[in-house]
N, C-alpha and C positions, 0 to 999 in steps of 0.2 A: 234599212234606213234610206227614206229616198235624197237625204242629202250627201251621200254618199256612194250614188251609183255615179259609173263612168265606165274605161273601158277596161280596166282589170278586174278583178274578184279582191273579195276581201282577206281572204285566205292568202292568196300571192302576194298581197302591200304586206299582209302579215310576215310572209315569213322572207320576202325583200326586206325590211323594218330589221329582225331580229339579226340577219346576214351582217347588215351594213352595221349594227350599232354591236355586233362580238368586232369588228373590223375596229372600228373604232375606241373599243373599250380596253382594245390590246395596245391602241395608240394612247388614250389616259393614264395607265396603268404607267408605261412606260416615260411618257412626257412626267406623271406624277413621281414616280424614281430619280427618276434626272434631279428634281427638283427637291426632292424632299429626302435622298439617299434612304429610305424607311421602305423594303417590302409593305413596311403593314400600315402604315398610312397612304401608300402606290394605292393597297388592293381597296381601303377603306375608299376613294376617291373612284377610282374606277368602275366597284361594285356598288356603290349609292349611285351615278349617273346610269346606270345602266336601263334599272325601269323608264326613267324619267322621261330617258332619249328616245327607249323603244315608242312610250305612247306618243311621245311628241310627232317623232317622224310618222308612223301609221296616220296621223291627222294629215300630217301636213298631207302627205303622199294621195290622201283620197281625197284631199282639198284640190288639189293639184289634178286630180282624173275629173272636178267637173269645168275647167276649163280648158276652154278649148285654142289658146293661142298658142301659135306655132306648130298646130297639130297640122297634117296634111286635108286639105278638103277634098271631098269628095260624097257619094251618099253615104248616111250613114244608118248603120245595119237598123237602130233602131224604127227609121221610117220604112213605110213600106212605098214600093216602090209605084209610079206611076202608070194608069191602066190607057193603052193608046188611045183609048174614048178623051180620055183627057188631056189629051196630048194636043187633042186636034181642037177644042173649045177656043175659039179665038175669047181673050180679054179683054 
């Protein structure tokens, strides 16, 4: 999908996405215990966010690879590189 190229693959935001949201989902589970003294309304809360979060974050994440602020400049891979012929064309 070309609204979705940048500088990672899709497969890496993927399995960055599912890392960070088990990380997270141990942190629901847990905030949802505190809160509710219930294993089984903990897991019910924790296991319902769990898809929601994955798709959310994968968006965001490769919404986020086609901007480019605060990235470092310099060339970037996808141009190609300037031939000395062209270097020397005065403007």
């Amino acid at each position: 999908m070309l609204l979705f190229r940048g500088k990672e693959s899709n497969p890496r935001s993927l399995v960055k996405a599912i890392s960070w949201r088990t990380l997270g989902s141990i942190d629901t589970f847990i905030l949802g215990l505190l809160f509710t003294q219930s294993v089984k309304a903990a897991g019910a809360i924790a296991s319902t966010e769990v898809v929601t979060k994955i798709l959310l974050y994968y968006f965001h994440e490769r919404a986020w690879a086609q901007i480019g602020w605060g990235l470092p400049r310099g060339p970037s891979p996808e141009r190609s590189e300037e031939t000395p012929e062209q270097e020397s064309i005065p403007a």
